[in-house]
N, CA, C and O atoms as CSV, one atom per row, in Angstrom:
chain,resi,resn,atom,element,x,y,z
A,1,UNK,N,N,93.632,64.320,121.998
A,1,UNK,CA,C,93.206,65.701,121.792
A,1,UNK,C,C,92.358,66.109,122.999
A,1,UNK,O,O,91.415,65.427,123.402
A,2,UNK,N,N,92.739,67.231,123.536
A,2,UNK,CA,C,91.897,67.442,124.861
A,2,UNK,C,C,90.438,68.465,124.771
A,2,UNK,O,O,90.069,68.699,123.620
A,3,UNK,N,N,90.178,68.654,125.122
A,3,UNK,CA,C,88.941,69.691,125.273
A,3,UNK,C,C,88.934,70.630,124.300
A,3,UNK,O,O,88.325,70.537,123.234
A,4,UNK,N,N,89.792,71.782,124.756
A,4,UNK,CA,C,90.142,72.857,124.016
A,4,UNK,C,C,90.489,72.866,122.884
A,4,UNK,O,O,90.340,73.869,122.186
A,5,UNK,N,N,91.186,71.441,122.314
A,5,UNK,CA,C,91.767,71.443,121.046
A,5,UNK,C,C,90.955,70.813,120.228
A,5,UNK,O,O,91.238,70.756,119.031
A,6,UNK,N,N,89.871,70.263,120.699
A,6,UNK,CA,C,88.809,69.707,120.018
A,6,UNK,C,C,87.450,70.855,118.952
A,6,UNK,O,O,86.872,70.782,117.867
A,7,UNK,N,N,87.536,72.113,120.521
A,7,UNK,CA,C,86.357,73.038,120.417
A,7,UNK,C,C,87.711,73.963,119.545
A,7,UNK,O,O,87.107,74.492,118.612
A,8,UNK,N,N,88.772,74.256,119.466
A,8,UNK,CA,C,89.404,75.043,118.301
A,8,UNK,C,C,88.765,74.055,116.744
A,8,UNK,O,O,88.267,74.545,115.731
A,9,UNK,N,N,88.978,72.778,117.007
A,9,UNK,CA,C,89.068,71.949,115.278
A,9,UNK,C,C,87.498,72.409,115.161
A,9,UNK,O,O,87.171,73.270,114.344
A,10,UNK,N,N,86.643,71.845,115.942
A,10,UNK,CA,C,85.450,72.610,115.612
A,10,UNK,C,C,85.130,73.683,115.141
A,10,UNK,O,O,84.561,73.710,114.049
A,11,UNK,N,N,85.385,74.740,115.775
A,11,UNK,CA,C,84.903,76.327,115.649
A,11,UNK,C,C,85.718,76.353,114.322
A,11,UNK,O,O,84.937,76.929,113.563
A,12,UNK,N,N,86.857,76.057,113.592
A,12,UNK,CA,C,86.951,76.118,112.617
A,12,UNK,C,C,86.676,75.421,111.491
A,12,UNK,O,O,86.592,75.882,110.353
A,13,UNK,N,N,86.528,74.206,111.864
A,13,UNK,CA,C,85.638,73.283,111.141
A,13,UNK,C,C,84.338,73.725,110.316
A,13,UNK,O,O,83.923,73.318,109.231
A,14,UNK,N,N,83.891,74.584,111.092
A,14,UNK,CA,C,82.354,75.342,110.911
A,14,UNK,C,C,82.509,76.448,110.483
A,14,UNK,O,O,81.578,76.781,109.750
A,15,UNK,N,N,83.678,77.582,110.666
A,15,UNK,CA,C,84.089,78.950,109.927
A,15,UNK,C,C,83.761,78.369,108.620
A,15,UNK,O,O,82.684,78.753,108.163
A,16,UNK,N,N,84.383,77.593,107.956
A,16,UNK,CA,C,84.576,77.303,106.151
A,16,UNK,C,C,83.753,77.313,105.662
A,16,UNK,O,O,83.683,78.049,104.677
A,17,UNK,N,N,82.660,76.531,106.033
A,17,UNK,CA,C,81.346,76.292,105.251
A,17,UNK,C,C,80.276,77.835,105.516
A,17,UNK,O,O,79.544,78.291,104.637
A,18,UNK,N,N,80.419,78.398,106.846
A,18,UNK,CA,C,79.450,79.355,107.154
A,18,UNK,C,C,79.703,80.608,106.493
A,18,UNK,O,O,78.937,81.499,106.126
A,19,UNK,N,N,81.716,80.392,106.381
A,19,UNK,CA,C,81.635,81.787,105.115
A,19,UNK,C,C,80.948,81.607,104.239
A,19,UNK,O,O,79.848,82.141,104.093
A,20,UNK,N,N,81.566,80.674,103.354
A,20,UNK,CA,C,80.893,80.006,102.432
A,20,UNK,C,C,79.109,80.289,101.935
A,20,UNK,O,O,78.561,80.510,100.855
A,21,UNK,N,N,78.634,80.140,103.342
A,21,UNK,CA,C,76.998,80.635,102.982
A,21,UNK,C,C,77.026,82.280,103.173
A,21,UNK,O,O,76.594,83.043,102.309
A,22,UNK,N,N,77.449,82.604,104.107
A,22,UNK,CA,C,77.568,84.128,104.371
A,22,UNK,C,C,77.571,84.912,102.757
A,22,UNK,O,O,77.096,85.893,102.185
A,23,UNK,N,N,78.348,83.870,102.536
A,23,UNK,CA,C,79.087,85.503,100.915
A,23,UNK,C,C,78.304,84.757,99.853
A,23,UNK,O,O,78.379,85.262,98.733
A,24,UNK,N,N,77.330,83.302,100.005
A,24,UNK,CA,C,76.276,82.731,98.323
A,24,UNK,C,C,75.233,83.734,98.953
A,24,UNK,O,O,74.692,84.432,98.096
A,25,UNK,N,N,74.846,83.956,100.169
A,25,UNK,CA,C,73.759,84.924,100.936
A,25,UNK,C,C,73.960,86.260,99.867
A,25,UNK,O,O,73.502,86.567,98.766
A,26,UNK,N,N,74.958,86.891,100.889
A,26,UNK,CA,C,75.305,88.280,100.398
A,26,UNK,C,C,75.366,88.566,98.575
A,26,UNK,O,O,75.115,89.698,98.162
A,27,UNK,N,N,75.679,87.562,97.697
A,27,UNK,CA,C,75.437,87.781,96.317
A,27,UNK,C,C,74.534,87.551,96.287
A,27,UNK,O,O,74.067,88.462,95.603
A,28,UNK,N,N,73.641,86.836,96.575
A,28,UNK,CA,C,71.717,86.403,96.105
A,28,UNK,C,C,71.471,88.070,96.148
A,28,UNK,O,O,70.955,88.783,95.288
A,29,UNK,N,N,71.915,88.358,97.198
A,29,UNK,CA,C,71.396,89.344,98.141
A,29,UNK,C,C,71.108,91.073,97.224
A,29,UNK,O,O,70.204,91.893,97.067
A,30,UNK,N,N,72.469,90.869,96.852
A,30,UNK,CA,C,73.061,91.975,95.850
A,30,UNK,C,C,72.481,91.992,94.170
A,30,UNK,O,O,72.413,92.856,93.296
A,31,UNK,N,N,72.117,90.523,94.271
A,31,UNK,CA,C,71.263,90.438,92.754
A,31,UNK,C,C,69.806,90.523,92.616
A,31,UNK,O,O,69.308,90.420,91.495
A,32,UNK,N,N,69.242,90.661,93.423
A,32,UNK,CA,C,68.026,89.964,93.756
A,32,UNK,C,C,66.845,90.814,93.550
A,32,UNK,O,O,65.856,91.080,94.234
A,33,UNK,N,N,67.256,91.147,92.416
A,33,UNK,CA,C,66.333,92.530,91.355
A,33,UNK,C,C,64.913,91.816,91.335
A,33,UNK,O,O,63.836,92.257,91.735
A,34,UNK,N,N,65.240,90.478,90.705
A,34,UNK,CA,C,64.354,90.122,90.380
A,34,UNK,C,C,63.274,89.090,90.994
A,34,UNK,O,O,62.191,88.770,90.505
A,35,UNK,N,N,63.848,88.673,92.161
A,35,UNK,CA,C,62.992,87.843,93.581
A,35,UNK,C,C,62.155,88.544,94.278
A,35,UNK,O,O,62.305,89.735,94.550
A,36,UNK,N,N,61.036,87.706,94.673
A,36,UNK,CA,C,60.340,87.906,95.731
A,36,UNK,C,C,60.564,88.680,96.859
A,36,UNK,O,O,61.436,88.312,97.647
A,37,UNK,N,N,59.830,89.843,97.107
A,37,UNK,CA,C,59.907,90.029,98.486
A,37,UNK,C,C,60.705,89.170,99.740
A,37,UNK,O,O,61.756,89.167,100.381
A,38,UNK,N,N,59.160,88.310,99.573
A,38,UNK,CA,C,59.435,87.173,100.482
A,38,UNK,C,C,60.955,86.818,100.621
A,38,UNK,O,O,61.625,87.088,101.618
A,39,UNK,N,N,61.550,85.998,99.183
A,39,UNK,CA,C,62.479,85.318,99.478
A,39,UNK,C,C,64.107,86.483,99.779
A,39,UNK,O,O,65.084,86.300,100.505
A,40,UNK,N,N,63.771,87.549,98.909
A,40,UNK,CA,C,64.614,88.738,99.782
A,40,UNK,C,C,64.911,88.581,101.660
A,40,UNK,O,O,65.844,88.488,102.457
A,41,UNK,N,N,63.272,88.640,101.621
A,41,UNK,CA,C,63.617,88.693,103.165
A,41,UNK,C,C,64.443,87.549,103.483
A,41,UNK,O,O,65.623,87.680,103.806
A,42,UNK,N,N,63.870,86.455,103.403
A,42,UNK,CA,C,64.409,85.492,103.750
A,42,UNK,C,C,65.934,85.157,103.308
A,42,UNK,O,O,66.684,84.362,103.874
A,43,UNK,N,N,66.151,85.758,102.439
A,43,UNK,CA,C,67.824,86.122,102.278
A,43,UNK,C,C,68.617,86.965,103.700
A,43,UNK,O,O,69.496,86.466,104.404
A,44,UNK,N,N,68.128,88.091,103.825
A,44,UNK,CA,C,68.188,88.641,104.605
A,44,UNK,C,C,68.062,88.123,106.114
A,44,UNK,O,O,68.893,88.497,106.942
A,45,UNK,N,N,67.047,87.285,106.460
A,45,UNK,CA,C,67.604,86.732,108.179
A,45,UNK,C,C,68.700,85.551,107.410
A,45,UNK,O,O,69.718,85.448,108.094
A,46,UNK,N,N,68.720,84.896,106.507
A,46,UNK,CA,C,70.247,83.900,106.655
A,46,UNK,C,C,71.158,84.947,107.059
A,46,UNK,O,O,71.746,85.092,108.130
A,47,UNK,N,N,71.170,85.711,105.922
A,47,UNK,CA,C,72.444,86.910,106.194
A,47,UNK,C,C,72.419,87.308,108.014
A,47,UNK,O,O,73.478,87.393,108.636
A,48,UNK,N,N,71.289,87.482,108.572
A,48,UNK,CA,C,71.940,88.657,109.816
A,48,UNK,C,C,71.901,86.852,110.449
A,48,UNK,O,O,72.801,87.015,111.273
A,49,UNK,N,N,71.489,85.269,110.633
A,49,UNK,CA,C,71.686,84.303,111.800
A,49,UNK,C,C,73.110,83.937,110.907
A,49,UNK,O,O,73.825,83.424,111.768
A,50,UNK,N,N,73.959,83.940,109.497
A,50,UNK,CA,C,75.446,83.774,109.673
A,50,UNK,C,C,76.096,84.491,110.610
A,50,UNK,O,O,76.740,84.055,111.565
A,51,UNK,N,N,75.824,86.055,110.172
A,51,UNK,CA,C,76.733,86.830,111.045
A,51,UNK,C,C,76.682,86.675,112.539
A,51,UNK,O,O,77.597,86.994,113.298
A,52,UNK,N,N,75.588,86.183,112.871
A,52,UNK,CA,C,75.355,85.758,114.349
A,52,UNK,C,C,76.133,84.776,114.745
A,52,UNK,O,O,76.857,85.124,115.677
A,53,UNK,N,N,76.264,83.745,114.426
A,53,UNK,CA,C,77.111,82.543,113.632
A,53,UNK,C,C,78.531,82.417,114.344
A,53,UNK,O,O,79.098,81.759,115.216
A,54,UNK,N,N,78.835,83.801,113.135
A,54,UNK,CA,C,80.157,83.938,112.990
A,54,UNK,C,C,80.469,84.371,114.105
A,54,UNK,O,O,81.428,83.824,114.651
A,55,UNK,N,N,79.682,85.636,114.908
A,55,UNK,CA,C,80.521,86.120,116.020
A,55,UNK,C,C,80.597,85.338,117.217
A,55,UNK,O,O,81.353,85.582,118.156
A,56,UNK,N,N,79.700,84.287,117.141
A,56,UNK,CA,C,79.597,83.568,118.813
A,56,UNK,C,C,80.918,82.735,117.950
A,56,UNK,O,O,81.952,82.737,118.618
A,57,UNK,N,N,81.031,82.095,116.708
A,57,UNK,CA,C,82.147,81.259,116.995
A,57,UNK,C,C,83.839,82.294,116.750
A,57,UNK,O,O,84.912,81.693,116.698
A,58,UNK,N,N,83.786,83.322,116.671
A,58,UNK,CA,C,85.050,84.406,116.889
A,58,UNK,C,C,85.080,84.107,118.335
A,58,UNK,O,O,85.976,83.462,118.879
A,59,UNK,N,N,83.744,84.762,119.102
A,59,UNK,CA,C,83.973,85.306,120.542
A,59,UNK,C,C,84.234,83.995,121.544
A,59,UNK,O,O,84.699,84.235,122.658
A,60,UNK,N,N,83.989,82.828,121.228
A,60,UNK,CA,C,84.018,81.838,121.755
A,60,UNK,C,C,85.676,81.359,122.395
A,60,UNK,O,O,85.824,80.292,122.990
């Protein structure tokens, strides 16, 4: 397996699981009547460092 075909198995290797948190994020996110400020926020940067995530491993 050479270079390139290594950093493809990767970058998708890592898509699965990061959706995965992206969308348990985004429902906390959507329910979260009843949480903390705090942990709101802190919902909120997972949510915007997945999407960060996601686009360096798209743009890559």
């Amino acid at each position: 397996m050479n270079e390139s075909e290594r950093l493809a198995k990767l970058r998708h290797d890592l898509a699965n699981p990061l959706a995965a948190l992206l969308a348990e994020t985004q429902l906390l996110i959507m329910d979260s009547g009843g949480l903390p400020a705090e942990a709101v926020a802190s919902l909120r940067e997972i949510e915007q460092l997945a999407i960060r995530m996601r686009t360096l491993l798209r743009e890559g």
